[in-house]
C-alpha positions, 0 to 999 in steps of 0.5 A: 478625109478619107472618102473626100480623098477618093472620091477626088481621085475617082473624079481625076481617074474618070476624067482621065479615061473619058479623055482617052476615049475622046481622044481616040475618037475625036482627035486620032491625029493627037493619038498617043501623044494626047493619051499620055499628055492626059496621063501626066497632068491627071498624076500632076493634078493628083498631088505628090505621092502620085507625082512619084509613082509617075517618076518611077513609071518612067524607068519601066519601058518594059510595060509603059508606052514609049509616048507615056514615059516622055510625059512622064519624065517630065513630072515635077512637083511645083504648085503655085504658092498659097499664102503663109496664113495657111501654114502658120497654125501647122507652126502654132502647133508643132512649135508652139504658139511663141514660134516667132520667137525662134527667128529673128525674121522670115520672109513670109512674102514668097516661098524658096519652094512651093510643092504639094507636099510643102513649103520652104521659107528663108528665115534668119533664127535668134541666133543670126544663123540663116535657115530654110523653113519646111512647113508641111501643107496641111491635111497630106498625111492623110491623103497620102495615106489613102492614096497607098491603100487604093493603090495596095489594092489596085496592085493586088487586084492587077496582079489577079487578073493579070497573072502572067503579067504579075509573075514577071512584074511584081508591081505590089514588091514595086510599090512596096519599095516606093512607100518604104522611101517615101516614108518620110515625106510626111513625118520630118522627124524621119527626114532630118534622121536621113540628113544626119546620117547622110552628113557623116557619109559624105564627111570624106568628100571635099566637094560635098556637103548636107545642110545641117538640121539647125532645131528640133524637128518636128512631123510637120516643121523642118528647119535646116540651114540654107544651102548656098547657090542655085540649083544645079541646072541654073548654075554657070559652068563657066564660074567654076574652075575646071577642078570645082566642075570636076570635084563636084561631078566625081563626088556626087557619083562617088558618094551615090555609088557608095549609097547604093553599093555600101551604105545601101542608103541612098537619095532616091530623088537627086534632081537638080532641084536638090543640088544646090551649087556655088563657086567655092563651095561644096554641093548641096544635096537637099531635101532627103525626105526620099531614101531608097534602101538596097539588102546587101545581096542585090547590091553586091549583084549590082556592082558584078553587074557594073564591072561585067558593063565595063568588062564589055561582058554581055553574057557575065552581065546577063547572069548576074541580073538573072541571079538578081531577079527571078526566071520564069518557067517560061523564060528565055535565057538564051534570048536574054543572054544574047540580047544583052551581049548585043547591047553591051557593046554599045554602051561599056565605055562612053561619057555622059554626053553620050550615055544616060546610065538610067537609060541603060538600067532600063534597057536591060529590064526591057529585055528581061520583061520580054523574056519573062525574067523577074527584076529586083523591085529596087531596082525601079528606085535606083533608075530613078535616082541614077537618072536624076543624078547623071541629068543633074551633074551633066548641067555641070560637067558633061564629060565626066565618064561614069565607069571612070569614077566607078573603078576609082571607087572600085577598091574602096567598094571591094574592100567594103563589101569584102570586109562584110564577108571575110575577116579583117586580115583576109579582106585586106589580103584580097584588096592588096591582091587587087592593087597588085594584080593590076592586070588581071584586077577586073577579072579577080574582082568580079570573081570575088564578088560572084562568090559573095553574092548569095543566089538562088540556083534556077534550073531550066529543062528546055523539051520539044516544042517549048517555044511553040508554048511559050508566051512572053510577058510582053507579047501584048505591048503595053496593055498592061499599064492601061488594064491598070488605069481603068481597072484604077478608075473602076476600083475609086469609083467603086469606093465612093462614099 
């Protein structure tokens, strides 16, 4: 399977860079519009995992094309539908041969879902109660698993040749944090652990819910109760009061903020695809088979950073995201503090109709690659997810501002993140401190939070004629991320056999 598998990716990767040697020659009127085209349908060709990266390389306007990232946010994991006699010995096997037995009936003439990974069903089980069916495509855990040793390999052999590049971008620590989340998209065991524990999460919240797993899962089957509704982007907002539309926009955002800040557990991938909504009803967040994790000093960096956007503080927001990553000896911190208090403005307090917070996330990598500052690998996951989460509750409620529904969070988030650090009797001090303080609240918290946050010190000396030396990550464009497609190409080929 293994040599199959590369031998299939060096014949899509070898495709792909004639395409773009043709391109250039043959039709420069297409230029980089048919250059990326080609690099969106090679990932889309070359199944889910790679589907993912692409999803991820579209948060990374520092090094990716600007005319490649528009491809790549339009990466989706659909395929035709193959027929259920493919699927049925992956039921046989992990149910047992009397798998009919479970249902009283299932609709084996058209999926609810077909994507390279897997297929979904409607079923009905014994007990009357109706399911959705997850059946594992055959043979991709195995082609899954090769696809992250060629690119644990590429990565490293990128970050030799490409040091300097390496040192502001830690592509294998980006990596890393991609097959971490991905891990149980090819066991549902995993998946059906992530439903559970993300049930009990959102048990406070009135207009959110999680399918229940409705039997024992298994590596290959998952069976969940159907969600009620459509997706989120096919949903009328006009069938939903004002409350409803409102309710479900605050709770999505309200449970991710505390996924990402708190729990530090959260749904890498909330498209619209996996929010099911229906008027009356609570939304639906499916398919967790994709979950980032944060370690807490990043998060708690990442709520300074918030309350610093909201406080319109450029130069509090570019510290906190220096003591997140890591600066260079060639850094340019005054560069990055002052672009950063350029852009801020712009952005601290505008709805969703006019701002796309995953945008912004990547904004400010874009400035920090430049100046030759290290950001957090996670970080390339959370854009991910905060920007399918604010395009999917845009569908529903475009009015919604985002800073609003973090400072009705704020307290619950400062309690949390308090509690983790000082006593029990002392935390709920500093909350009630902050209740009262109201003025002056903003101010105290993101103090609070600075002292929370462990960070590394970094000392710059600036001496005559540095910035004649000093070369930025970035000074090259975008080379990077085509140095890497070849050297992809050349690393497959050369594993042939």
């Amino acid at each position: 399977m293994g040599g199959g598998r590369t031998r299939h990716v060096s014949r899509v990767v070898g495709r792909l860079l004639a395409e773009q040697v043709r391109v250039r020659r043959a039709k420069p009127e297409e230029g980089a519009e048919g250059q990326a085209r080609a690099v969106r349908e090679a990932l889309q060709e070359l199944g889910p995992f790679y589907i993912k990266v692409g999803q991820m390389l579209s948060t990374r306007p520092d090094f990716v094309p600007r005319a490649v990232l528009e491809e790549l946010g339009q990466l989706h994991d659909q395929v035709t539908p193959v027929s259920f006699a493919t699927f049925e010995p992956v039921l046989a096997a992990e149910l047992g041969p009397r798998w009919r037995r479970l249902f009283r009936e299932i609709d084996t003439s058209a999926p609810l879902g077909a994507a390279s990974l897997a297929q979904v069903y409607r079923a009905r089980l014994a007990d009357g109660a109706f399911a959705a069916v997850k059946v594992q495509r055959p043979g991709v855990e195995q082609a899954m698993a090769e696809d992250i040793r060629l690119l644990r390999r590429a990565a490293r052999l990128l970050a030799r040749a490409a040091p300097r590049f390496a040192a502001v971008v830690d592509v294998p620590a980006m990596l890393g944090v991609l097959f971490e989340a991905m891990e149980a998209e090819t066991d549902f065991r995993v998946e059906a652990g992530h439903m559970r524990r993300a049930r009990e999460l959102c048990e406070e919240f009135a207009f959110l819910s999680v399918p229940r797993v409705l039997l024992p899962p298994t590596r290959r089957v998952l069976v969940q109760a159907l969600a009620p509704g459509v997706s989120i982007r096919d949903a009328d907002p006009r069938a939903f009061t004002s409350a409803q539309r409102s309710g479900i926009g605050r709770d999505l955002m309200a449970f991710m903020y505390r996924g990402y800040f708190l729990d530090r557990f959260f749904h890498a991938d909330p498209h619209p695809g996996n929010i099911f909504v229906a008027p009356g009803e609570p939304a639906h967040l499916i398919d967790w088979g994709m979950v980032g994790r944060m370690e807490s000093g990043t998060s708690r960096h990442l709520v300074l950073a918030l309350l610093n956007l909201a406080a319109n503080d450029g130069a509090g927001l570019a510290a906190t995201w220096i003591d997140m990553g890591t600066a260079t000896t060639w850094a340019d911190v005054a560069g990055f503090r002052s672009d950063i208090s350029m852009l801020v403005p712009k952005i601290a307090s505008v709805t969703l109709e006019e701002l796309n917070f995953g945008v912004t996330l990547t904004a400010i990598l874009v400035h920090a690659t430049r100046r030759g500052i290290r950001t957090s690998p996670v970080i390339s996951l959370l854009g991910k997810s905060f920007a399918n989460l604010e395009g999917s509750i845009r569908y529903l409620c475009p009015e919604l501002s985002l800073t609003d529904v973090f400072a009705d969070n704020l307290r619950t988030i400062v309690f949390g993140l308090a509690r983790e650090t000082l006593s029990e009797q002392q935390a709920a001090r500093t909350a009630l401190d902050l209740m009262i303080a109201a003025p002056g609240a903003l101010q105290q918290t993101r103090g609070i939070l600075r002292a929370f946050a462990e960070k590394d010190v970094t000392f710059h000396a600036k001496v005559a004629g540095e910035d004649d030396r000093r070369k930025r990550a970035t000074d090259a464009g975008s080379w990077p991320f085509w140095a890497a497609l070849v050297l992809a190409g050349f690393l497959a080929r050369g594993r042939r056999g």
